[in-house]
Structure formats: C-alpha cells, structure tokens
Gaussian input, Z-matrix of N, CA and C with variables (Angstrom, degrees):
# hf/3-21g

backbone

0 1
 N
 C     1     B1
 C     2     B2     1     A1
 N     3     B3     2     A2     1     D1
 C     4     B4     3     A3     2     D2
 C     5     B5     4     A4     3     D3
 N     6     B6     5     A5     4     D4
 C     7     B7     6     A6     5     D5
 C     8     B8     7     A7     6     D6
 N     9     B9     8     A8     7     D7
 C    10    B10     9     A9     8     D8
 C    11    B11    10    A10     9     D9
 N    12    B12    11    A11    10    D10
 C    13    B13    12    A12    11    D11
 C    14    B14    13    A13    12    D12
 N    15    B15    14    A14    13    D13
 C    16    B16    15    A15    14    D14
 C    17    B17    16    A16    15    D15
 N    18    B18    17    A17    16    D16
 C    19    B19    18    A18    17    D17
 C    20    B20    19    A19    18    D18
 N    21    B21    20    A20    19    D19
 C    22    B22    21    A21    20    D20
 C    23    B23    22    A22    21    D21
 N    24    B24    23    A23    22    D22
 C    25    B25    24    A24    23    D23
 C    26    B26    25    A25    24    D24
 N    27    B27    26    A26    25    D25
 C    28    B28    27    A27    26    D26
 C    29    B29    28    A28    27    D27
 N    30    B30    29    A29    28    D28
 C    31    B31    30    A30    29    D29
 C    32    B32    31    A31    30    D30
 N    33    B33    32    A32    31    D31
 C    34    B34    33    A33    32    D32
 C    35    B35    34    A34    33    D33
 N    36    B36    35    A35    34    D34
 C    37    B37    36    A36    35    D35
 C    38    B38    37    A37    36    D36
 N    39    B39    38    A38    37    D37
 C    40    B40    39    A39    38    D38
 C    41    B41    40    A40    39    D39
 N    42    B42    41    A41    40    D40
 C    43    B43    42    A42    41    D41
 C    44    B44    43    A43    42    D42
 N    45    B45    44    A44    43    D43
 C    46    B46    45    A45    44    D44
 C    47    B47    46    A46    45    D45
 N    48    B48    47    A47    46    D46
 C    49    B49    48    A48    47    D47
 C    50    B50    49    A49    48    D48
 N    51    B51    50    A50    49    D49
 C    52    B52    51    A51    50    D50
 C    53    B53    52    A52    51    D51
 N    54    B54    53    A53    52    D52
 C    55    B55    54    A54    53    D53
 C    56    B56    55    A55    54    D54
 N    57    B57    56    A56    55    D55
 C    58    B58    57    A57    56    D56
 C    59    B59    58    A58    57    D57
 N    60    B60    59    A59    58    D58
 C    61    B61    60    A60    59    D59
 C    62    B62    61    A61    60    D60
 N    63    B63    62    A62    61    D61
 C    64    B64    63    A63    62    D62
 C    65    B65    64    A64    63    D63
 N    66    B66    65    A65    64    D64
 C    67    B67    66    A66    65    D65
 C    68    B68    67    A67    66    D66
 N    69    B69    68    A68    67    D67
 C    70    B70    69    A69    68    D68
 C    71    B71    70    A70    69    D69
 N    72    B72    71    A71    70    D70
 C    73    B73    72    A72    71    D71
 C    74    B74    73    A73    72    D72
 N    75    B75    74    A74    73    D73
 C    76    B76    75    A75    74    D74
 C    77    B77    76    A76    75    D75
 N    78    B78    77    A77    76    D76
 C    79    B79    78    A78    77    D77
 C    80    B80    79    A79    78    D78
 N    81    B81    80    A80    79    D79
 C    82    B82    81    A81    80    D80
 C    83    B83    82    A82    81    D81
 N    84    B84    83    A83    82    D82
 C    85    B85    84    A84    83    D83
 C    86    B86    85    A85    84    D84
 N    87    B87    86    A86    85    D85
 C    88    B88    87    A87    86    D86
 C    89    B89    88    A88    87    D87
 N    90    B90    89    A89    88    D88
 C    91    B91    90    A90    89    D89
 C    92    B92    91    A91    90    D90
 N    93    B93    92    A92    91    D91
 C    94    B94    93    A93    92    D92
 C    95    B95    94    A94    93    D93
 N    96    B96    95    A95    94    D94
 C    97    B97    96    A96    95    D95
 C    98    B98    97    A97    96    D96
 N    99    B99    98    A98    97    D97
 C   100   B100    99    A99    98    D98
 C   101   B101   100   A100    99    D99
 N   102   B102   101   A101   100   D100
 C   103   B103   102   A102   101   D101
 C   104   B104   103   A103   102   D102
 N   105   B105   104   A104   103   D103
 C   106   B106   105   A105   104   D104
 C   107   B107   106   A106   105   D105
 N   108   B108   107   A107   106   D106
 C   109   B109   108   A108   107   D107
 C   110   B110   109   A109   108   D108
 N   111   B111   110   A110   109   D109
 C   112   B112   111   A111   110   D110
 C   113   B113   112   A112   111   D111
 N   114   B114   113   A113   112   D112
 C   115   B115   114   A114   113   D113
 C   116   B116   115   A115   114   D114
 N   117   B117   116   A116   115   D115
 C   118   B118   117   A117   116   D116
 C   119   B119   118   A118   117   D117
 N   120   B120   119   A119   118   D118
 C   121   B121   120   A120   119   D119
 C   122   B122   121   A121   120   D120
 N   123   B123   122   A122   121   D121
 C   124   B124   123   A123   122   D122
 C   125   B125   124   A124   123   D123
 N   126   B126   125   A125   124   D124
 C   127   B127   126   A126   125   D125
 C   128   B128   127   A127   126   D126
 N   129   B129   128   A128   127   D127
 C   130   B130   129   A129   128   D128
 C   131   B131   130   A130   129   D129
 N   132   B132   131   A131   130   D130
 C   133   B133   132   A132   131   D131
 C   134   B134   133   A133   132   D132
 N   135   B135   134   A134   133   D133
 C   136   B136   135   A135   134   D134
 C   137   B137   136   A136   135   D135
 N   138   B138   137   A137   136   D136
 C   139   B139   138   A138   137   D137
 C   140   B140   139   A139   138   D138
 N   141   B141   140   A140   139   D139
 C   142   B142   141   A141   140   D140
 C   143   B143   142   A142   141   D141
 N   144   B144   143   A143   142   D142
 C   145   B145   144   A144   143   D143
 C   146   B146   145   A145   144   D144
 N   147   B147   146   A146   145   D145
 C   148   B148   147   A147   146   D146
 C   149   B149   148   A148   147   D147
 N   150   B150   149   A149   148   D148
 C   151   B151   150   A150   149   D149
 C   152   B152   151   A151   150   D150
 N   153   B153   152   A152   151   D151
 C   154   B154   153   A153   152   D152
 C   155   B155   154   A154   153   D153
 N   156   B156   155   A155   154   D154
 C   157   B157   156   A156   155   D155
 C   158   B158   157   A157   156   D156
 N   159   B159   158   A158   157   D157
 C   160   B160   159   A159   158   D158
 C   161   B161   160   A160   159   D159
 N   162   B162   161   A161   160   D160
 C   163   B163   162   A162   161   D161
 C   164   B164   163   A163   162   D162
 N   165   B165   164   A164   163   D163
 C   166   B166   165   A165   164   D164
 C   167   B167   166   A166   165   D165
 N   168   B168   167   A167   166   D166
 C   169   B169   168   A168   167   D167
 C   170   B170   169   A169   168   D168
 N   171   B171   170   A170   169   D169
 C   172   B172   171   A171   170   D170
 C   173   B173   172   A172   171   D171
 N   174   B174   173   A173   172   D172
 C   175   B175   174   A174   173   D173
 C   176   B176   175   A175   174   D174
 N   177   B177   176   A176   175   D175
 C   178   B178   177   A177   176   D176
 C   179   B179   178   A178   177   D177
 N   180   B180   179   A179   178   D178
 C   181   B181   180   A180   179   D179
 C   182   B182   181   A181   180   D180
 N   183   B183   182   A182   181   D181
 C   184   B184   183   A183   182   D182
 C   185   B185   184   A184   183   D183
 N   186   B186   185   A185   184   D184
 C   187   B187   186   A186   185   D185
 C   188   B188   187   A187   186   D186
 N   189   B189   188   A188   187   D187
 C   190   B190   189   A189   188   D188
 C   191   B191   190   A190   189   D189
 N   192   B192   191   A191   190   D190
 C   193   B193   192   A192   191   D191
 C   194   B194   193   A193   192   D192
 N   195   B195   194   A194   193   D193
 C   196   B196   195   A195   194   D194
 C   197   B197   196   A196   195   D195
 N   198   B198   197   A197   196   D196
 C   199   B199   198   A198   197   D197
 C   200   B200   199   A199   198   D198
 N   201   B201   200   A200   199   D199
 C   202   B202   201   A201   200   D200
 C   203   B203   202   A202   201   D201
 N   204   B204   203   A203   202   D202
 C   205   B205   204   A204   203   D203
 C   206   B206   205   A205   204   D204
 N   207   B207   206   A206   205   D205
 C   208   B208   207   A207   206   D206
 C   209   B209   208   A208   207   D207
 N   210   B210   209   A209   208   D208
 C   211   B211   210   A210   209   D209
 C   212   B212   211   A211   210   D210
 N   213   B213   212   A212   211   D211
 C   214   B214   213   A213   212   D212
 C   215   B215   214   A214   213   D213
 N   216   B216   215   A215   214   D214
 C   217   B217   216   A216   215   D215
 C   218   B218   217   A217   216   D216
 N   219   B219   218   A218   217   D217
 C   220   B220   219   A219   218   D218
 C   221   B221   220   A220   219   D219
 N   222   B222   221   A221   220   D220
 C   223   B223   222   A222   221   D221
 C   224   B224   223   A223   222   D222
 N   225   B225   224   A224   223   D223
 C   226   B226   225   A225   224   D224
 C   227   B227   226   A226   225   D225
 N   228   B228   227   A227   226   D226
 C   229   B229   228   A228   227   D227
 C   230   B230   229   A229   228   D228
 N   231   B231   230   A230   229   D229
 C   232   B232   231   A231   230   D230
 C   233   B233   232   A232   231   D231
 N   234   B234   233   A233   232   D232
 C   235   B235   234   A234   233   D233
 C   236   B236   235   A235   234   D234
 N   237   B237   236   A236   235   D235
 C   238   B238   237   A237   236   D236
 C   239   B239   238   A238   237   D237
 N   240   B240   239   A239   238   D238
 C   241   B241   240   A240   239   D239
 C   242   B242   241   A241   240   D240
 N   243   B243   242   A242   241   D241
 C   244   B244   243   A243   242   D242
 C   245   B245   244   A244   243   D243
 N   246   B246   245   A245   244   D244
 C   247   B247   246   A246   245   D245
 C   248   B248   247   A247   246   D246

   B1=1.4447
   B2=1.5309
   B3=1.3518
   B4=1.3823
   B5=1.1896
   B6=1.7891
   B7=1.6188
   B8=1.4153
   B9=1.2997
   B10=1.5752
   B11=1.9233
   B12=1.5431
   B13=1.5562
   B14=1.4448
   B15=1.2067
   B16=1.7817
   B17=1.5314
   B18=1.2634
   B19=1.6061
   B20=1.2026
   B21=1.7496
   B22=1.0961
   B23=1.3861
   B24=1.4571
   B25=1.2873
   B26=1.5769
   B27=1.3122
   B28=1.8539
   B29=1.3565
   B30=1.5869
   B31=1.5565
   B32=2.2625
   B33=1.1299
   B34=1.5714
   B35=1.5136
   B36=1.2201
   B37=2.0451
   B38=1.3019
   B39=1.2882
   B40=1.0165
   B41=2.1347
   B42=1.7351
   B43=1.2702
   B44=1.6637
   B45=1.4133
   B46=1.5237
   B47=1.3276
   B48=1.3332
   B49=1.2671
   B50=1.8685
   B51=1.1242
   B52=1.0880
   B53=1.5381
   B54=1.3262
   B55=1.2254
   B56=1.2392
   B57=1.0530
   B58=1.6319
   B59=1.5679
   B60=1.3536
   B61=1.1284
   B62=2.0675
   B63=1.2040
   B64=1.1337
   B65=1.5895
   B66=1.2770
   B67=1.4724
   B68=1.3075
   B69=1.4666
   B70=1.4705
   B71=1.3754
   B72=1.4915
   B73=1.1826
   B74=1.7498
   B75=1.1770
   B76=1.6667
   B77=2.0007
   B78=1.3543
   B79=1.5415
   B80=1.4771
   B81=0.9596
   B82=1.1504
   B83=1.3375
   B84=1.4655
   B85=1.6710
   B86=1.5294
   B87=1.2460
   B88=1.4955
   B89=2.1212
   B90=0.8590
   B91=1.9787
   B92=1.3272
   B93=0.9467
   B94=1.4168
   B95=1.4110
   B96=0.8762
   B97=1.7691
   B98=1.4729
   B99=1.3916
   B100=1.2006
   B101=1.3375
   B102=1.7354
   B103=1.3035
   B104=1.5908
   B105=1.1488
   B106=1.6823
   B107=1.5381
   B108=1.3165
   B109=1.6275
   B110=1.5978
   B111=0.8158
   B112=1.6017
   B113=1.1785
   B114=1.9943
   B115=1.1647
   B116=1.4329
   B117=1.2529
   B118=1.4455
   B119=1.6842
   B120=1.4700
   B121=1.4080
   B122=1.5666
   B123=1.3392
   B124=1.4867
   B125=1.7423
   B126=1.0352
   B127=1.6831
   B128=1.6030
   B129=0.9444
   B130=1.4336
   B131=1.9934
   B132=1.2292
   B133=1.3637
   B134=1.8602
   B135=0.8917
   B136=1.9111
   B137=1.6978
   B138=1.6767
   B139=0.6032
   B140=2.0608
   B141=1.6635
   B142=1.2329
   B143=1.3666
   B144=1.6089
   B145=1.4708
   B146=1.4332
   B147=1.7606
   B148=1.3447
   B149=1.9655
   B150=0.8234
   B151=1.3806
   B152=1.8084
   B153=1.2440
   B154=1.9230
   B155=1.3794
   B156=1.7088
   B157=1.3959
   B158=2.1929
   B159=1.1777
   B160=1.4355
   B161=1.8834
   B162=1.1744
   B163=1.4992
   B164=2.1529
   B165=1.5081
   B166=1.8303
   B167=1.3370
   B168=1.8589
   B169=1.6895
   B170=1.5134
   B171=1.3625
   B172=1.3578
   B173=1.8442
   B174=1.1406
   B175=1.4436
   B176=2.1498
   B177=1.3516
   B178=1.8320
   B179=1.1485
   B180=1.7221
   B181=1.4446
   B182=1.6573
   B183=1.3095
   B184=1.4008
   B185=0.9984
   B186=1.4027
   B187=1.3304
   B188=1.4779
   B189=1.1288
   B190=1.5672
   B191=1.5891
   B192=1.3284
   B193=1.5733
   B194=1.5038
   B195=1.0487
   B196=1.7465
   B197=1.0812
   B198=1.6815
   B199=2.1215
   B200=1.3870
   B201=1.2658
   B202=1.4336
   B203=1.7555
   B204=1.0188
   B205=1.3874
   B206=1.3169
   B207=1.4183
   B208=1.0144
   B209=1.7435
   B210=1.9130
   B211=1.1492
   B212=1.6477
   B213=1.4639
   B214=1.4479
   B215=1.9841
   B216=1.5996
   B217=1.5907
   B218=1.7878
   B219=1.1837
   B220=1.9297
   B221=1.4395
   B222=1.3471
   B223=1.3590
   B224=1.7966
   B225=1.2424
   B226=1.5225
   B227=1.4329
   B228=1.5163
   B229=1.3919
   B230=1.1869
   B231=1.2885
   B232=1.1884
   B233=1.3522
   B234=1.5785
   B235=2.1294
   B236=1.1907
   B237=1.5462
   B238=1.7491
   B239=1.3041
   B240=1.6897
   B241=1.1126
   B242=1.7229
   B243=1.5230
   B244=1.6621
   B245=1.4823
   B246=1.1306
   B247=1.3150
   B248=1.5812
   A1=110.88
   A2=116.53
   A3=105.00
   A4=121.20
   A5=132.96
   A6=122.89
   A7=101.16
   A8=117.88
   A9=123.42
   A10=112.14
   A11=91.45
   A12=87.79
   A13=95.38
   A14=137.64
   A15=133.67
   A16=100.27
   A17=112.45
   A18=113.89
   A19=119.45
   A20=104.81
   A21=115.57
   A22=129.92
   A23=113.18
   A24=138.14
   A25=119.27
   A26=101.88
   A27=108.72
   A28=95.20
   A29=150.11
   A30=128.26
   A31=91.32
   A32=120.85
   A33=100.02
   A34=113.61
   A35=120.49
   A36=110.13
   A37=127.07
   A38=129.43
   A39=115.88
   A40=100.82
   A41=99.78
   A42=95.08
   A43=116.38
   A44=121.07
   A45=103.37
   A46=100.89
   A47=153.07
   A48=135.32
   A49=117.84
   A50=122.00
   A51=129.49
   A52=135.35
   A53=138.58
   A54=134.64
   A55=133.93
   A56=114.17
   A57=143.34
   A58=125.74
   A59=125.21
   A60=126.94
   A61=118.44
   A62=128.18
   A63=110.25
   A64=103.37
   A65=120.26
   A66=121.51
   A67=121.76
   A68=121.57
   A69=134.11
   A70=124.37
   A71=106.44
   A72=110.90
   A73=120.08
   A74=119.10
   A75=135.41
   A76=72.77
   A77=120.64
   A78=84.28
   A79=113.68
   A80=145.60
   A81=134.66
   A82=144.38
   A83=111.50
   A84=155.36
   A85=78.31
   A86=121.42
   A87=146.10
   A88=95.44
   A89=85.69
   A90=119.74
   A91=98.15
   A92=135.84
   A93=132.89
   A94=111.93
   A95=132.37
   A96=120.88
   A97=103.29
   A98=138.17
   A99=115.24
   A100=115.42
   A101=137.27
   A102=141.34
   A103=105.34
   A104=115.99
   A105=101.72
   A106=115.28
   A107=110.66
   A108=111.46
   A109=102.05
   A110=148.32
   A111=150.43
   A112=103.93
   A113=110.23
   A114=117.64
   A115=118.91
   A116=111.33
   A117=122.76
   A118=99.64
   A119=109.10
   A120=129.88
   A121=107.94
   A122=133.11
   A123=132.98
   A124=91.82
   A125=133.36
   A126=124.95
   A127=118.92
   A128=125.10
   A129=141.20
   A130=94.86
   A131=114.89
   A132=114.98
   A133=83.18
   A134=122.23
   A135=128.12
   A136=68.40
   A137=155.88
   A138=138.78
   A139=95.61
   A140=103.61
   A141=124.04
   A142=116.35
   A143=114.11
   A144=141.86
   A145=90.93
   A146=139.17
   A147=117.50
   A148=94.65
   A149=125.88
   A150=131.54
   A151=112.15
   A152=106.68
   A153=102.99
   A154=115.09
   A155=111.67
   A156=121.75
   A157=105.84
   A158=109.91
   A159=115.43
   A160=84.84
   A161=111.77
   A162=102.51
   A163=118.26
   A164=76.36
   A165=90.02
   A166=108.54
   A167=121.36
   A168=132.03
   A169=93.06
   A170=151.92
   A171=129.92
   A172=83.77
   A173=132.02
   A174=107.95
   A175=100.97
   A176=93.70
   A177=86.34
   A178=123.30
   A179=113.82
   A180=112.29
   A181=103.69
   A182=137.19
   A183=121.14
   A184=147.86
   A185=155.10
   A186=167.28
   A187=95.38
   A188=116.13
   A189=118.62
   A190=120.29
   A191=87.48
   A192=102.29
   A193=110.89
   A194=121.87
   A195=113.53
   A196=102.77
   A197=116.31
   A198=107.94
   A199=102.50
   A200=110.48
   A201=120.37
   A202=120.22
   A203=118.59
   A204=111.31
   A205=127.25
   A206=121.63
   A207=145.80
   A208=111.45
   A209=102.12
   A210=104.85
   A211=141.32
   A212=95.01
   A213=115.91
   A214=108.96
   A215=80.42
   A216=110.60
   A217=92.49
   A218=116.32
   A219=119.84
   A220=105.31
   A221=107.28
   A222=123.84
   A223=118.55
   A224=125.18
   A225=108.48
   A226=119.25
   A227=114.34
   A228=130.56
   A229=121.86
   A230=145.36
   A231=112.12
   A232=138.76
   A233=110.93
   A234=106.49
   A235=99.14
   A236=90.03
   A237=111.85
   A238=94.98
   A239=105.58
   A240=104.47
   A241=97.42
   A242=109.71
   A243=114.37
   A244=98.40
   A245=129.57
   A246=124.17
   A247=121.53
   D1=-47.91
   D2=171.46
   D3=-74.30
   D4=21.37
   D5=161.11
   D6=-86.69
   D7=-30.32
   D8=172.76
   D9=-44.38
   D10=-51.36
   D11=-166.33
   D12=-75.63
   D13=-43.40
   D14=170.84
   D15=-27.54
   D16=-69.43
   D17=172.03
   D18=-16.09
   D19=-82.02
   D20=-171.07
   D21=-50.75
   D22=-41.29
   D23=161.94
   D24=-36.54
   D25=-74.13
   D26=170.65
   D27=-58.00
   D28=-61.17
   D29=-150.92
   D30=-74.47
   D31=-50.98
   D32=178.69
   D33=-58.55
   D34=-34.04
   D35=154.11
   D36=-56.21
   D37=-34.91
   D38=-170.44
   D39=-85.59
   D40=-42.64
   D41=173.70
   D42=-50.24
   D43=-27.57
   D44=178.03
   D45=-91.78
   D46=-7.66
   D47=155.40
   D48=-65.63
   D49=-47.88
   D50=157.90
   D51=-53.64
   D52=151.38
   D53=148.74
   D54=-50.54
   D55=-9.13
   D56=-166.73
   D57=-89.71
   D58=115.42
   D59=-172.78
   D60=-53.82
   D61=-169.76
   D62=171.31
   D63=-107.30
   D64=-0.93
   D65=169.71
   D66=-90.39
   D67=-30.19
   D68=143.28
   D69=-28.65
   D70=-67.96
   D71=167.02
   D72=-46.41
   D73=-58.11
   D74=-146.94
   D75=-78.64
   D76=-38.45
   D77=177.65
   D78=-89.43
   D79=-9.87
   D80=153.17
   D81=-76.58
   D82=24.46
   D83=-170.76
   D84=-121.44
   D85=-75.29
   D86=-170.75
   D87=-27.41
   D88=-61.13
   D89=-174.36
   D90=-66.91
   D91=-72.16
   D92=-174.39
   D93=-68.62
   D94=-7.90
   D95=177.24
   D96=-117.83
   D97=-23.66
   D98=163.76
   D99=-86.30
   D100=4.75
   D101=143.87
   D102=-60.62
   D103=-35.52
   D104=-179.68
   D105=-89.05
   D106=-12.09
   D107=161.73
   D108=-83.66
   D109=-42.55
   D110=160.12
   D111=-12.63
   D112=-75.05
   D113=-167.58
   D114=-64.06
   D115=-30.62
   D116=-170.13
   D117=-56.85
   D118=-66.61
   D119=175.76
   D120=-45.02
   D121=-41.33
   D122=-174.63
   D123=-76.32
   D124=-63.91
   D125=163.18
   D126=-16.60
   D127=-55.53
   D128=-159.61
   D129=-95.26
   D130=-24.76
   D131=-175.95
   D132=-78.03
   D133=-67.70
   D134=-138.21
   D135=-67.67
   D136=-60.42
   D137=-106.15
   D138=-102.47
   D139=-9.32
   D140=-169.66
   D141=41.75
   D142=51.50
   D143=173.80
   D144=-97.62
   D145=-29.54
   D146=-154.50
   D147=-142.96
   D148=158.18
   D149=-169.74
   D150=-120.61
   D151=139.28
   D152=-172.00
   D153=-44.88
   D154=-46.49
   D155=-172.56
   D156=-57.18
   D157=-12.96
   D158=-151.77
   D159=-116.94
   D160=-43.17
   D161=179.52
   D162=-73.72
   D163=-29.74
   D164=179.43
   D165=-59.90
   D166=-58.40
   D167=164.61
   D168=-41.29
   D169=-78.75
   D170=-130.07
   D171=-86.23
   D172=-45.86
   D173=-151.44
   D174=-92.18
   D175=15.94
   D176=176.15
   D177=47.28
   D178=35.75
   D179=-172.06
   D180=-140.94
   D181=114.71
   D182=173.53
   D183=-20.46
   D184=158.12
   D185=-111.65
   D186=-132.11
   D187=-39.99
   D188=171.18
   D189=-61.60
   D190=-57.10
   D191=176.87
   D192=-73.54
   D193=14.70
   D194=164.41
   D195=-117.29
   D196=-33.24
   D197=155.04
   D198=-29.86
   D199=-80.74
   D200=-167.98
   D201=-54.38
   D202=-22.45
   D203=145.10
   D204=-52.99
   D205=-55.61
   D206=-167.17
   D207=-50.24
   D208=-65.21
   D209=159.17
   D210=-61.46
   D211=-8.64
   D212=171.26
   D213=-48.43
   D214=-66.51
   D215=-156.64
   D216=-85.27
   D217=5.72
   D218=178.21
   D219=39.13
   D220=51.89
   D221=155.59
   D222=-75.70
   D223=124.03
   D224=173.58
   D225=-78.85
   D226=158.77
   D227=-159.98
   D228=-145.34
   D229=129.55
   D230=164.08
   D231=-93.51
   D232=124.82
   D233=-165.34
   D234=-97.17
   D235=144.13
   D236=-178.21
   D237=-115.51
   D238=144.25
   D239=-171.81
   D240=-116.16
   D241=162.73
   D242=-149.92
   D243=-103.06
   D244=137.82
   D245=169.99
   D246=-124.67

C-alpha cells in the first residue's frame, strides 16, 4: 500500500511542477506502455512466434485495429478480401 502512495505522491509532484493535470498524465503513462506492449507484440508478430487472434486477447483491442497498426508501422499482412 505504501508503493501506491509513492505513486501518488510523485504523479501530484510532477502535476504541480507541470501544466498538466494528474489524469493527463496517468493517460499518457496510460499511452506509453500499451505502445510498448504494441511494439513488443509487433516483434513477436514479424517473428511468427505469436498470432493476431493471440495478440488481439492480450492487448484488448480488435483485429481491425491491429490491421491498422500494422499498416501504420508498413508491416506486411495478409488481406482477405470478404465476399
């Protein structure tokens, strides 16, 4: 319980050094660590150690939206088209 209040402590310091709210911040903590699970997961994709259906479950984000990562970062894929 007291690493919580350490937490809390440094994000209301840094929010009064900053312009920045303390919810601002916590999403952009928020932002930066599920971009580094992203990347981690796009590693393990090119490396075809991990599969979309298996990266979509860990990162809680759709199958679409990791296309669209994908094409973000001009990773190749293969698109099926719907008929």
């Amino acid at each position: 319980m007291s690493n919580l209040k350490d937490i809390k402590s440094e994000i209301e310091k840094y929010a009064n050094d900053s312009n920045l709210t303390e919810l601002q911040i916590i999403e952009k903590l928020k932002k930066h660590y599920f971009d580094k699970q992203v990347n981690e997961n796009l590693k393990l994709y090119k490396e075809r150690k991990k599969k979309v259906s298996e990266i979509t479950k860990d990162l809680k984000i759709s199958p679409r939206k990791f296309y669209a990562i994908l094409e973000k970062n001009n990773i190749g894929h293969q698109k099926y088209k719907k008929k």
